[in-house]
C-alpha positions in Angstrom: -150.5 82.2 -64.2 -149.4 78.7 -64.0 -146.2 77.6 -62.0 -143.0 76.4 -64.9 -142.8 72.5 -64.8 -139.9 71.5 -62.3 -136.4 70.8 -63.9 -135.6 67.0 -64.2 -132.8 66.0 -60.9 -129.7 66.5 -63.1 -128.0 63.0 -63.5 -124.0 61.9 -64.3 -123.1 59.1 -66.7 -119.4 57.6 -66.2 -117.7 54.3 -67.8 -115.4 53.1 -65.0 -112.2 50.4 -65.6 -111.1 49.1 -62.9 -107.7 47.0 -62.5 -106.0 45.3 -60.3 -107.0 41.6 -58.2 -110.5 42.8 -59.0 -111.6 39.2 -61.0 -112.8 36.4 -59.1 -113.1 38.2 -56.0 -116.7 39.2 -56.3 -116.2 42.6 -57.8 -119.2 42.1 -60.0 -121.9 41.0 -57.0 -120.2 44.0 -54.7 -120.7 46.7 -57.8 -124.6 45.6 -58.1 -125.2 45.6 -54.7 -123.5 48.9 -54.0 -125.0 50.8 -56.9 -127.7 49.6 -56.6 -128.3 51.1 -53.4 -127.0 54.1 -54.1 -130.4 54.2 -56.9 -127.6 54.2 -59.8 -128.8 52.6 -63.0 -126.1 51.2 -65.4 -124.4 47.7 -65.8 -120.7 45.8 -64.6 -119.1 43.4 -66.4 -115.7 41.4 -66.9 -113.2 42.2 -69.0 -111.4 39.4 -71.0 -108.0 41.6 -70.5 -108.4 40.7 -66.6 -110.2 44.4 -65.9 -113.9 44.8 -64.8 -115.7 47.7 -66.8 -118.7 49.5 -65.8 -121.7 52.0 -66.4 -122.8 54.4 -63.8 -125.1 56.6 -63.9 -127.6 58.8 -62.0 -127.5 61.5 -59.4 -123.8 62.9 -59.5 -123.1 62.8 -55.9 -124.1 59.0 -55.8 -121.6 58.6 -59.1 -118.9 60.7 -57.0 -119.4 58.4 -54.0 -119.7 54.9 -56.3 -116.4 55.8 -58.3 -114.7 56.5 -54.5 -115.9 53.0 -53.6 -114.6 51.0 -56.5 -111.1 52.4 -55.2 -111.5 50.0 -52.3 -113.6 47.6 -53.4 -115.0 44.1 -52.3 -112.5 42.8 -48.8 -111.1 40.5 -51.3 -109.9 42.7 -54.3 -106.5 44.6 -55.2 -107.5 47.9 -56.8 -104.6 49.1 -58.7 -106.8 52.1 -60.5 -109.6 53.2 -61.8 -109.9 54.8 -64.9 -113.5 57.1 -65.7 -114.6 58.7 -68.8 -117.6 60.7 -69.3 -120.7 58.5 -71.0 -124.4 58.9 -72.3 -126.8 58.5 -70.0 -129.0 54.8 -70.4 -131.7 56.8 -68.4 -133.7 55.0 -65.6 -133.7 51.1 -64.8 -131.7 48.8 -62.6 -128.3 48.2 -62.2 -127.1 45.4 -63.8 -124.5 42.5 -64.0 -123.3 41.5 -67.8 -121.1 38.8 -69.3 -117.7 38.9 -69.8 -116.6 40.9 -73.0 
């Protein structure tokens, strides 16, 4: 009898936008920095309506605790909300920083 092939780790996708001061305080840097050692894959980017907008995804307690992080924040930035939705999953790779949209 051969043993069943191990489930893959089950994995979270979320979009995040995130207002407030949260533009020229180095929101972007902190995101990829902080995702990425949480081992998230997914992007960051600016928003041309003053909002930063990103893609998490990977285990779903390191999504939990990356959304809970973006609350606060970089020292310099104002978070007035963040606002999640549910997203497909990019699958593996780094965590990345994107231009302005």
């Amino acid at each position: 009898m051969t043993a069943a092939a191990p489930d893959k780790a089950p994995r979270k996708a979320v979009r995040a936008w995130v207002s407030g001061r949260v533009q020229g305080v180095w929101y972007r840097g902190w995101t990829v920095e902080t995702a990425g050692a949480l081992g998230l894959s997914g992007w960051v980017r600016n928003r041309s309506d003053g909002a930063v907008e990103a893609l998490f995804a990977g285990p779903p307690d390191a999504v939990d605790r990356m959304l809970e992080a973006c609350r606060r924040g970089p020292s310099a930035a104002l978070v007035r909300d963040v606002v999640t939705e549910p997203a497909d999953d990019p699958g593996d790779g780094p965590f990345e920083q994107r231009a302005t949209v």
